[in-house]
C-alpha positions as CSV (number, residue, x, y, z in Angstrom):
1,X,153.9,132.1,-139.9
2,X,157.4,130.8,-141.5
3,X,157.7,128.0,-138.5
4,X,154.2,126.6,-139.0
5,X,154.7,126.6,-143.1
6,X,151.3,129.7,-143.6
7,X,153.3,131.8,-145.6
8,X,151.5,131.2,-148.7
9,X,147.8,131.4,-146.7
10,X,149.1,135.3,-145.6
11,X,146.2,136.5,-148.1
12,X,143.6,134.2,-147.5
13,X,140.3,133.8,-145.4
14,X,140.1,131.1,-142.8
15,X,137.4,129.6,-144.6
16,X,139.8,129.2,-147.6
17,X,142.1,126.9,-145.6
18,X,142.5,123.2,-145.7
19,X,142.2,120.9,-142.4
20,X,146.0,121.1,-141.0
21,X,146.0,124.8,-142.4
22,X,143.6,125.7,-139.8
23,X,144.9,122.8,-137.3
24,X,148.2,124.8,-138.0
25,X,146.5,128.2,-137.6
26,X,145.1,127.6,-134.4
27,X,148.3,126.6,-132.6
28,X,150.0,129.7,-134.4
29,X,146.8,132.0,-132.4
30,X,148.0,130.2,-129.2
31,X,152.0,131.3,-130.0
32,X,151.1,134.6,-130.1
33,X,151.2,135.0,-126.4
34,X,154.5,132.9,-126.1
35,X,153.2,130.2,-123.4
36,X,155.0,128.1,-121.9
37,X,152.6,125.4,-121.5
38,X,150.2,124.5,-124.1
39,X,147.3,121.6,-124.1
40,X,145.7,121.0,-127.4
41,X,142.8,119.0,-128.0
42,X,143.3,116.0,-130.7
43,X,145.0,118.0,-133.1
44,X,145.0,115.3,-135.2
45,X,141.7,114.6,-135.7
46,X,139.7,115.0,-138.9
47,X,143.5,115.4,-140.6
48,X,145.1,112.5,-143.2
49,X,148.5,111.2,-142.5
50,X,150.4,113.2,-144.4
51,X,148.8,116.4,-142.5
52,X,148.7,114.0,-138.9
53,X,152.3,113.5,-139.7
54,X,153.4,117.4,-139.9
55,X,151.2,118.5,-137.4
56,X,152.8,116.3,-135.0
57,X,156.2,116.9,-136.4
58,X,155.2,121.0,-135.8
59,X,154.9,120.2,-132.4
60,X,157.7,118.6,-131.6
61,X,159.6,121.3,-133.1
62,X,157.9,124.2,-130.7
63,X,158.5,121.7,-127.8
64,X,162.1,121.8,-128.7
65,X,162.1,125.5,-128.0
66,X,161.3,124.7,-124.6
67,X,157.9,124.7,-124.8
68,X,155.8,121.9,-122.4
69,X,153.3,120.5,-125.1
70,X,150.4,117.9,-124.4
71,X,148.3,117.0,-126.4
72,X,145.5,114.2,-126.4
73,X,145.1,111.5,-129.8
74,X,143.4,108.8,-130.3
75,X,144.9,105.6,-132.1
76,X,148.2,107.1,-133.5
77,X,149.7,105.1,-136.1
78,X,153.2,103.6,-135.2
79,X,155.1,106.8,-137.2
80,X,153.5,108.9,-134.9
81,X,154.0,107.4,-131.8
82,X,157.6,107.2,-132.1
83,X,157.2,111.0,-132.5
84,X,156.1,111.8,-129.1
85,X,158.4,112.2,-126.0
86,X,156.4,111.0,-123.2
87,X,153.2,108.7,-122.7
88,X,150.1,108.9,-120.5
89,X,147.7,106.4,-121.6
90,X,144.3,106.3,-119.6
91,X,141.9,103.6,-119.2
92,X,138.6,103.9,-117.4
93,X,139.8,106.5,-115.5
94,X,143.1,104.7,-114.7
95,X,146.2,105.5,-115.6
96,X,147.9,102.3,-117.3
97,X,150.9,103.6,-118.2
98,X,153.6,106.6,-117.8
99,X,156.3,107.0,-119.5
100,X,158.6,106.7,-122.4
101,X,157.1,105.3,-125.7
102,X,160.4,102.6,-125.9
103,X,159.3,101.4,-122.8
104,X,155.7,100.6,-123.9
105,X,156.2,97.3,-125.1
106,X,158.4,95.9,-122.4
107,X,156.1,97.2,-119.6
108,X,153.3,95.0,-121.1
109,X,155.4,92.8,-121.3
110,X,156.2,92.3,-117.3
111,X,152.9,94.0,-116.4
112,X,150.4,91.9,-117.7
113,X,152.3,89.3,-120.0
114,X,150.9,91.0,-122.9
115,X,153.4,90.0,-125.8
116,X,153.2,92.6,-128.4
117,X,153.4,90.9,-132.1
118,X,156.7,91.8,-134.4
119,X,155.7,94.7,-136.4
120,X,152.7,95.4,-134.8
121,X,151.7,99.0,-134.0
122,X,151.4,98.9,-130.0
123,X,149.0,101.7,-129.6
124,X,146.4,99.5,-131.7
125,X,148.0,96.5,-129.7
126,X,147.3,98.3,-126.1
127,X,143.8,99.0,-127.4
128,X,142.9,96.2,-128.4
129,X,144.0,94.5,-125.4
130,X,141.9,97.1,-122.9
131,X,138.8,96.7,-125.2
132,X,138.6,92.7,-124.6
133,X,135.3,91.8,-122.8
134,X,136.2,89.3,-121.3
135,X,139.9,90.2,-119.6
136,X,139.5,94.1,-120.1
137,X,139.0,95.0,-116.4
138,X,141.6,92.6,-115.3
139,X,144.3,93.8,-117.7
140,X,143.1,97.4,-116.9
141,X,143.9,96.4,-112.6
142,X,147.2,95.1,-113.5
143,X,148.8,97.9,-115.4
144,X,147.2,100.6,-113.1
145,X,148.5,98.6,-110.3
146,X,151.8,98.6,-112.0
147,X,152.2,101.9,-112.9
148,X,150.4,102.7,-109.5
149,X,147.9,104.9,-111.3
150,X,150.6,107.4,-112.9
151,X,151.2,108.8,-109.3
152,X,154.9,110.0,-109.0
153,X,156.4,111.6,-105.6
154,X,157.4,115.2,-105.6
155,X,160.6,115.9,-104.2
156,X,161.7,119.8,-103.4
157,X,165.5,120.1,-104.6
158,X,165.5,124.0,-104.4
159,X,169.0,125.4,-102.4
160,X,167.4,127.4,-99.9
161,X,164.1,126.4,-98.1
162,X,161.9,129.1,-96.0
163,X,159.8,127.3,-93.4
164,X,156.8,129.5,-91.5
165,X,156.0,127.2,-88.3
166,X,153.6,128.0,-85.6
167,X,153.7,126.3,-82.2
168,X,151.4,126.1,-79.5
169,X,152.0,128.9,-78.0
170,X,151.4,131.1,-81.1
171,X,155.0,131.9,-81.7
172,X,156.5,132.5,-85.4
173,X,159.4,130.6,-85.8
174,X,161.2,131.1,-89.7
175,X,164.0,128.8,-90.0
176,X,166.1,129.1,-93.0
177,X,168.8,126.6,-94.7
178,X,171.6,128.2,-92.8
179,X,174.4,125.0,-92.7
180,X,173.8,124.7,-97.0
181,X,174.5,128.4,-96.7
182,X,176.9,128.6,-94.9
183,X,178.9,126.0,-96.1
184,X,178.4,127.3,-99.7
185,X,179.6,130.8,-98.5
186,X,176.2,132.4,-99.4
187,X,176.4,135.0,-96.1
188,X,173.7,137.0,-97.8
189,X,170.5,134.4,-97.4
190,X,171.9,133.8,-93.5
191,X,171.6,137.7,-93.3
192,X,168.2,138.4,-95.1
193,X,166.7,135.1,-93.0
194,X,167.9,137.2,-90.1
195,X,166.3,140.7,-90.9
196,X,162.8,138.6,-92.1
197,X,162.9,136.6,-88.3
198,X,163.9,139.8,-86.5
199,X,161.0,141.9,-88.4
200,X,158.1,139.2,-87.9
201,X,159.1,139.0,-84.0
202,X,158.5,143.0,-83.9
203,X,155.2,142.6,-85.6
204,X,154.0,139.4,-83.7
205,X,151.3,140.9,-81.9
206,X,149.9,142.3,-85.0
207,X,149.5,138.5,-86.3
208,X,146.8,136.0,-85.8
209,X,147.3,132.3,-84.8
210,X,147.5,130.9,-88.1
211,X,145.7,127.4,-86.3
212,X,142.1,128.8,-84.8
213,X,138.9,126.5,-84.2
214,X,136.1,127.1,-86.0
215,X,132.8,125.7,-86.0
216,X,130.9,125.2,-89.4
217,X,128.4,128.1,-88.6
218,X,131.5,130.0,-88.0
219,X,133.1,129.4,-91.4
220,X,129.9,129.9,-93.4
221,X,129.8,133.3,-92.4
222,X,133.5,133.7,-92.7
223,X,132.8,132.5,-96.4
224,X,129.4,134.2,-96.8
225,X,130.9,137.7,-96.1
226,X,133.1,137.7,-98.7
227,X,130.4,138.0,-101.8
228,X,127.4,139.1,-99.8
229,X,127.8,142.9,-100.7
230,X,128.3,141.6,-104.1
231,X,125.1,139.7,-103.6
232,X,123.5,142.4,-102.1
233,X,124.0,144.7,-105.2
234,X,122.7,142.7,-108.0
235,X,120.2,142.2,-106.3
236,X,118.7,144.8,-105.3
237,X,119.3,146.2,-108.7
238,X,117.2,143.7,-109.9
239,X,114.6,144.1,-107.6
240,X,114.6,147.9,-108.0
241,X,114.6,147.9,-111.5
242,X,111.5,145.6,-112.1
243,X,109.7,147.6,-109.4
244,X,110.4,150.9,-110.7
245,X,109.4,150.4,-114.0
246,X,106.3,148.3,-113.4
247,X,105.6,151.4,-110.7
248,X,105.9,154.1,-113.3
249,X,104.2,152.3,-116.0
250,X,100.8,151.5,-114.2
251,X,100.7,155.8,-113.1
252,X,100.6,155.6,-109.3
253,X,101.6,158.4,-107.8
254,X,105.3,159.7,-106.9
255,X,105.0,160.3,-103.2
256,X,107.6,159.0,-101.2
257,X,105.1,157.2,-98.6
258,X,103.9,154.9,-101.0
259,X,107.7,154.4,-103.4
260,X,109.5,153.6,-99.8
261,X,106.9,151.2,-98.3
262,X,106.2,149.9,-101.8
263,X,109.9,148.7,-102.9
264,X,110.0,147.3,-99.3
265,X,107.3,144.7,-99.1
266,X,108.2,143.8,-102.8
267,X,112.0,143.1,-101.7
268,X,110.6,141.3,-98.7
269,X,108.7,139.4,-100.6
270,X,110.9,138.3,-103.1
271,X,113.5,137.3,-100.3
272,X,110.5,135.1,-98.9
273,X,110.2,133.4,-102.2
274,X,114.1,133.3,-102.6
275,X,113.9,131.6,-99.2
276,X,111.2,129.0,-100.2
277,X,113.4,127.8,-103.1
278,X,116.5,127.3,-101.1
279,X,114.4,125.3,-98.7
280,X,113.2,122.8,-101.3
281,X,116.9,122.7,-102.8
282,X,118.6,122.1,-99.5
283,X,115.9,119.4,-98.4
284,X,115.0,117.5,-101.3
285,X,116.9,115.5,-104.1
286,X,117.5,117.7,-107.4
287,X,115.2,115.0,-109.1
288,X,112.0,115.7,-106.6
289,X,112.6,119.7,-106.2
290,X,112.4,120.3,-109.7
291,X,108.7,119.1,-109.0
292,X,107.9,120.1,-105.8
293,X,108.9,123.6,-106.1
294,X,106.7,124.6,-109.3
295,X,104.0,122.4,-107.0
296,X,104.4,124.2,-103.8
297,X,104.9,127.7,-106.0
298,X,101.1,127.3,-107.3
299,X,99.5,126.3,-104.3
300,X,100.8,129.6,-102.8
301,X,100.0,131.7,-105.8
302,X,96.3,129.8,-105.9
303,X,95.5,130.5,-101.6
304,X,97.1,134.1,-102.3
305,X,95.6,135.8,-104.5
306,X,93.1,133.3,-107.2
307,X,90.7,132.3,-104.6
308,X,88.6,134.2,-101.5
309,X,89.2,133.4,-97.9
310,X,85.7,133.1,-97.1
311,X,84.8,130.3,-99.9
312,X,88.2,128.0,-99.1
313,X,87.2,124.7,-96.9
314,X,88.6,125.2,-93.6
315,X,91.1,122.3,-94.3
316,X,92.9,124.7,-96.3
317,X,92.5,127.7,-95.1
318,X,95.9,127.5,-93.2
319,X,97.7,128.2,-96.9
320,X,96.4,131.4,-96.6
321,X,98.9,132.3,-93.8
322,X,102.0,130.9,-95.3
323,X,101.8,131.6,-98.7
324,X,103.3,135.2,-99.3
325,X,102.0,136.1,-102.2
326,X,98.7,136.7,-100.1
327,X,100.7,139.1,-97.3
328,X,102.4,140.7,-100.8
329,X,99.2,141.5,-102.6
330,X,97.6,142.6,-99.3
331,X,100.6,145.1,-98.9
332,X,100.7,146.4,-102.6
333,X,96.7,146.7,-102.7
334,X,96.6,149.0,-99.5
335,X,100.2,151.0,-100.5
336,X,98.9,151.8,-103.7
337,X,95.2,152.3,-103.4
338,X,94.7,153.1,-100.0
339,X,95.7,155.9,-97.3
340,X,93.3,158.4,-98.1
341,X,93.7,158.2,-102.1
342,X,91.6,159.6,-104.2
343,X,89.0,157.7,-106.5
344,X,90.2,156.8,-109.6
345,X,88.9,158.9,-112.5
346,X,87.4,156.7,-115.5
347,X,86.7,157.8,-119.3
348,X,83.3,158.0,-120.3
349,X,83.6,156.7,-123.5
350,X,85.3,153.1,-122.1
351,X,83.0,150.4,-121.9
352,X,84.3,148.7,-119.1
353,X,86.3,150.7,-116.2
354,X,88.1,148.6,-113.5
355,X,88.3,151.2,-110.8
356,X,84.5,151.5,-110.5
């Protein structure tokens, strides 16, 4: 609280605070955890210059701690550009420059003979010179194809390096940095690459070939089989939970030849209609499925169960056979109802009764 300047707001509600108390609060909730990387969100925004100013000055003091801190802003004044250590300006998508803000001006300069005016702000100069309609896109091609789109080679400079190869003939072959080793006098990494290469040669018929073909049905199931017993759980707790409660609810009886089949032909149903909607999605542009399927999801509810075989035009009768709400009601009707059950007793003093 002393490093961000909150020692007087130790007693007061958030709601209390002013715009870079809060701005100044949030990064202190952040700190808490000590990270060593920390990507903020126009922190200046919404602040005046005096609080854009501290804010800014805040974190350049954490980042001297040895912090990595970036931060987006929009139109920074000249004082606070100076403020900031490194540069990545984007442009539609492109990267148009990297680097240090001294170099701004010169790189515009060569880039794209953009001659930035004595005391002239150039973050409101580079904007200005990207928003022109009618040489935007050109300046925007030149200074991503100077700064070749912020890419920047990786190069490892680590001491020791620990290769895993496999060749054709499926043998593990671990070489280590020996020479830099050895000429350094550093006996124990020579030593501790020797153990690791003598270990995996014991254990190499334990280890697959690390470079197998494998057709696209073969990696789907590879992939699939990883979350289907997740899959599998939810839901069939979903299922079984709508099912028992709508079972217990309506009274039918607890007999375990009507619960087993009952839950069966429900799930298998619901699979079938699970089934349906992955065919529309997998055929059909987002756009037309979110139409089709409630389309296709009526006509099957309408030829299941809203309308009699006998009185459907034979030109449609054939929705009778696909549509699975028809084979579901079927099942349910005779599970519950039939197999020798008893009639249904009704009250007397009802006036209508739906089992008589």
């Amino acid at each position: 609280m002393r490093m961000l300047g909150l020692e007087e707001c130790l007693n007061r509600r958030t709601a209390m605070l002013s715009g870079g108390q809060r701005k100044r609060l949030s990064v202190a909730l952040e700190l808490i955890d000590d990270p060593p990387i920390m990507l903020l969100d126009e922190p200046t925004t919404g602040l005046d210059s005096a609080s854009c100013s501290q804010c800014v000055a805040l974190l350049k003091t954490l980042a001297a701690t040895g912090r990595n801190i970036i931060c987006t802003i929009h139109q920074p004044s000249a004082l606070l550009l100076q403020m900031f250590d490194h540069l990545y300006v984007v442009a539609a998508g492109k990267c148009v420059y990297r680097g240090t803000v001294p170099g701004l001006v010169p790189f515009l300069a060569s880039a794209a003979y953009l001659q930035c005016p004595p005391y002239h702000n150039p973050a409101d100069f580079l904007i200005e010179s990207l928003s022109a309609e009618d040489s935007a896109n050109q300046t925007i091609t030149f200074l991503s194809n100077a700064v070749q789109n912020g890419r920047m080679s990786v190069t490892d400079t680590g001491e020791t390096t620990l290769k895993v190869a496999v060749t054709g003939k499926g043998d593990w072959i671990i070489a280590e940095n020996e020479r830099k080793a050895a000429e350094g006098g550093n006996a124990d990494i020579v030593a501790k690459s020797k153990v690791i290469s003598d270990g995996i040669k014991e254990k190499e018929k334990d280890v697959h070939p690390a470079r197998m073909p494998a057709s696209n049905v073969e990696q789907f199931f590879i992939l699939y089989r990883r979350n289907i017993l997740m899959m599998r759980r939810n839901y069939a707790f979903a299922c079984l939970s709508y099912l028992g409660v709508s079972y217990v609810l309506t009274g039918q009886p607890l007999e375990s030849s009507r619960l087993v089949p009952f839950f069966t032909f429900n799930i298998i149903a619901s699979l079938a209609a699970q089934s349906c909607g992955y065919l529309i999605g997998a055929t059909l542009q987002i756009k037309v499925a979110v139409f089709v399927g409630p389309v296709i999801a009526v006509l099957l509810s309408v030829f299941g169960f809203c309308i009699t075989y006998r009185d459907t035009p034979a030109a449609f009768k054939w929705l009778f056979h696909v549509s699975y709400f028809r084979y579901a009601l079927h099942a349910n009707t005779y599970i519950l109802y039939g197999q020798g059950r008893d009639v249904l007793p009704c009250s007397e003093t009802k006036f209508y009764c739906h089992f008589k």
